[in-house]
C-alpha positions, 0 to 999 in steps of 0.5 A, a space after each residue: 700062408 697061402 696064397 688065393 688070388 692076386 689082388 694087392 689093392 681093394 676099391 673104397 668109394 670108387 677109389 683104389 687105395 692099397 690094404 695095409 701089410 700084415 704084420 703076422 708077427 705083431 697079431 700073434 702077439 696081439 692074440 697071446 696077451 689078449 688070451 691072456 688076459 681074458 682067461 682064453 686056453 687056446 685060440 686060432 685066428 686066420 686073416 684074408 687080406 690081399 689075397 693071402 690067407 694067414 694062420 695063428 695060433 695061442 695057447 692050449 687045445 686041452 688044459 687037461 692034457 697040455 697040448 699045444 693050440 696050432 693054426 691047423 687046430 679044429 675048433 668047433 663053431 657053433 651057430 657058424 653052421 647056419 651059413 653053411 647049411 644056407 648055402 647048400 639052400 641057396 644052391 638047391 635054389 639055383 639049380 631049380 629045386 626049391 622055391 624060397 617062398 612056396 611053402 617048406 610044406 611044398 618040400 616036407 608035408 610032416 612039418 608042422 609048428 603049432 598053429 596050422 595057418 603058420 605052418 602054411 605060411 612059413 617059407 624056406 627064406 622065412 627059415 634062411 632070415 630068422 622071420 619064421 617066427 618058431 622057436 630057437 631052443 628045441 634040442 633032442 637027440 635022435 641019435 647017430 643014424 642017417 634017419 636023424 633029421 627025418 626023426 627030429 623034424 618029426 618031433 618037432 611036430 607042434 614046435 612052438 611059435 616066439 611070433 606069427 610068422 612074417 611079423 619080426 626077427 627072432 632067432 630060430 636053431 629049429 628052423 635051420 634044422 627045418 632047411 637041412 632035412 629039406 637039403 636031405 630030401 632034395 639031394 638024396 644025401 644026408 646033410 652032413 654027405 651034402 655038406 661034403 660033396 657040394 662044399 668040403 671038397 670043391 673048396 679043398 676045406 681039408 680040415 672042416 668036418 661034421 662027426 666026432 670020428 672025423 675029428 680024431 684025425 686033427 688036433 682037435 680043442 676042448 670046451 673050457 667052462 667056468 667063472 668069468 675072471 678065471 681060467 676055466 677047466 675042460 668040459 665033461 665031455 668033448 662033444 655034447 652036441 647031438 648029430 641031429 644038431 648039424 645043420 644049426 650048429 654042428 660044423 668042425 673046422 679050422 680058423 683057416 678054412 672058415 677064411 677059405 669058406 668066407 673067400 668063396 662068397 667074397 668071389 662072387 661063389 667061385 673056388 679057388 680053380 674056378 669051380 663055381 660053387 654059387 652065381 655071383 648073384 645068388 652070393 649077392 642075394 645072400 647078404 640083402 638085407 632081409 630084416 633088421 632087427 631090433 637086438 644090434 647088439 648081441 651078436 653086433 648084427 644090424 640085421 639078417 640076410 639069407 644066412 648072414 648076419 649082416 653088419 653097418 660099421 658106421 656105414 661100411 657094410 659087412 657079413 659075418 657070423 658068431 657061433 658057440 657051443 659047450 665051452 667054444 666061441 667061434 667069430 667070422 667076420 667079412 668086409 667085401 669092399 676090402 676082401 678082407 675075413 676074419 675068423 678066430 675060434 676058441 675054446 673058453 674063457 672070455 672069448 667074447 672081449 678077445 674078439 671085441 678087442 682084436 676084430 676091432 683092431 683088424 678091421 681098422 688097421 687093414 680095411 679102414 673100418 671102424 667098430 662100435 664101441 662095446 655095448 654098456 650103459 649110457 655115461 648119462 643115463 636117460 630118464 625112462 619110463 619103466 611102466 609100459 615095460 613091466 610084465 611078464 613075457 614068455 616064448 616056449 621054455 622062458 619066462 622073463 618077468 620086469 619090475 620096477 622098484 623106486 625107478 630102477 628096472 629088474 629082470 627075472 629070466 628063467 627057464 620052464 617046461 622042457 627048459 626047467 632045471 637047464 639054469 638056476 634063474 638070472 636075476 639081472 638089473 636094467 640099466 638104460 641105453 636109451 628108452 627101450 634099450 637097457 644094459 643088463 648086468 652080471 650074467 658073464 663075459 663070454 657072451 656079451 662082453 660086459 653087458 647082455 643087451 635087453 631090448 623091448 620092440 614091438 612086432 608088426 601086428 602090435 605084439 609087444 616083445 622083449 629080445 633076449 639073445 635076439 629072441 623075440 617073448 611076446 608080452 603075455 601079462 
């Protein structure tokens, strides 16, 4: 337990109330039978509240091995990069060196998407907010080198659109990877050096890390895969992300110090000592809201900011993060009226009911907020209308076909072109939510509790889309 600041009450509408006590004892065990249940082999969870950072631990790093989960334990975190590699944006932005809305051409002249006018227009804080319109899912391994994200950068030359830029949300791994070769070019560093030098150490993140190598020195968890309702086995491999993936999703670190990394923003961007690693009002600015965005319900976001993925609990606002890679789920979540963060790592298994069921009872118990309920159908289905929805959708790698059959919707998703063969097709009922919002089932816990949401918007120069994953397919048929 450490102890950050000195703070034993927080302001609640103007008022001050005092937070409750934190009964470490009480959550461990919380967090041993909820693993338990859910077929988790090994998590961490580390709270801030009054000031204090308290640290967990469950279950297995390795299920091959036997060793034992710690508070100290490093886990990958997946897509929690983002908020990383945006704030080492945003300090770029402070300090004179990028404009948010010249054009990243202004900064990368290679960078190119497939259409010339988008790639005009496409901006830095189009790239922080998901609005850029590129795709998410164009993966490739440049290899080890330092040149890696100059390389991929390169490659991605043409990278294809899911939308005209400025149109809608729709959630791009590409474009972080864009704002991290921009974070290369404007320090002179690596991303992973920049990473290090401008965040890792000011904050004192003793166990957060990038590379493989670096890992080997902590105790260090394993990807678990396999069938919801069972304990899962241990991946083929430990790290089956490319460097290249850095800056969208290729941070290692310990439940507590993401809490640490949380504390920052949540201190208006100072360290612990003082340091100032961002200005009150650029950690402000970071969690506006920039966008809503039409899937509420896949990573429980109502929208994004600069980053963050922001939060409305029943009108208690919050930032946070969700993040996974092969076989580790990772949940960050923050409540600034309560200075109360929240983050649990994991290693497989359904990951996704564990944090539904105990980031809802932390946050009740210890900032007075209140969760949604898990998404599923509704108790009284509404009648739809299915037949403006049926088609054929497609962003770059996906097709995503519905039909309608004696009044029942069905979906077909599946994968194509350089995607081919990433998964046998999912063939998935719709059942609705409300008239474009439907609850698609059997495609697994650990992504989306029970249900995957599918959701069908319209864009702002009249595309019809549906949202998958918060990816935005355009209607093509």
């Amino acid at each position: 337990m450490q102890k950050d600041f000195d703070d034993t009450t927080v302001r609640d509408s103007g008022a001050l109330r005092p937070t409750a006590a934190y009964d470490a004892a009480h959550w461990q065990q919380r967090l041993d039978d909820l693993c338990a249940a859910h077929h988790v082999p090994g998590a961490s969870l580390a709270v801030l509240v009054d000031g204090e950072v308290h640290e967990s631990a469950t279950g297995l790093l390795h299920r091959g091995t036997g060793v034992t989960a710690t508070p100290d334990s490093v886990f990958q975190l997946g897509s929690i990069a983002k908020v990383y590699t945006a704030t080492l944006v945003m300090q770029l932005v402070e300090e004179g060196k990028l404009d948010l809305d010249a054009p990243v051409t202004a900064v990368l002249p290679e960078f190119s998407a497939v259409d010339p006018e988008a790639t005009a227009a496409i901006t830095p804080r189009m790239l922080l907010s998901h609005t850029s319109g590129l795709t998410c899912d164009f993966t490739l391994d440049t290899g080890r080198g330092d040149d890696c994200l100059a390389r991929y950068v390169a490659a991605a030359e043409g990278v294809a659109l899911d939308c005209r830029p400025g149109t809608g949300s729709s959630y791009s791994s590409v474009g972080y990877n864009v704002l991290g070769r921009i974070v290369e070019v404007l320090t002179g560093l690596t991303w992973d050096e920049a990473l290090k030098q401008r965040l890792v150490a000011p904050l004192g993140l003793t166990r957060t890390m990038t590379l493989p190598e670096e890992a080997l020195a902590f105790r260090t968890a394993m990807g678990h895969l396999g069938q919801p309702g069972r304990l899962p086995d241990p991946t083929p491999a430990w790290d089956l992300m490319p460097r290249s993936a850095g800056p969208y999703g290729r941070v290692l670190a310990s439940a507590g110090d993401v809490v640490r990394f949380a504390r920052m923003h949540l201190a208006g961007g100072a360290a612990p000592d003082g340091t100032r690693i961002l200005a009150p009002e650029t950690t402000e600015a970071m969690r506006r809201r920039e966008v809503d965005v039409p899937d509420k319900w896949s990573v429980s976001a109502d929208g994004w900011g600069l980053g963050w993925s922001l939060y409305d609990w029943f009108g208690t606002p919050g930032f946070g993060h969700d993040g996974a890679s092969i076989g580790q789920y990772a949940y960050l979540r923050v409540v600034p009226h309560a200075g109360v963060a929240i983050a649990l790592t994991t290693n497989g298994g359904g990951a996704r009911l564990v944090y539904a069921a105990l980031f809802r009872e932390l946050l009740r118990e210890l900032a007075g907020v209140r969760m949604p309920d898990s998404f599923a159908p509704a108790a009284v289905p509404p009648v739809v209308d299915l037949a403006p929805l049926v088609g054929t959708y497609r962003r770059e790698g996906v097709v995503i076909t519905v039909t309608e059959h004696d009044g029942a919707g069905h979906l077909r998703y599946e994968f194509v072109d350089g995607m081919k063969g990433f998964s046998e097709p999912l063939e998935i009922e719709l059942r609705p939510v409300t008239g474009t919002v439907f609850a698609g089932s059997g495609v697994g816990a650990a992504f989306s509790e029970d249900w995957m949401p599918v959701v069908f918007s319209t864009l702002a120069d009249g595309t019809d889309c549906c949202y998958i994953g918060m990816r935005a397919a355009p209607k093509v048929a």
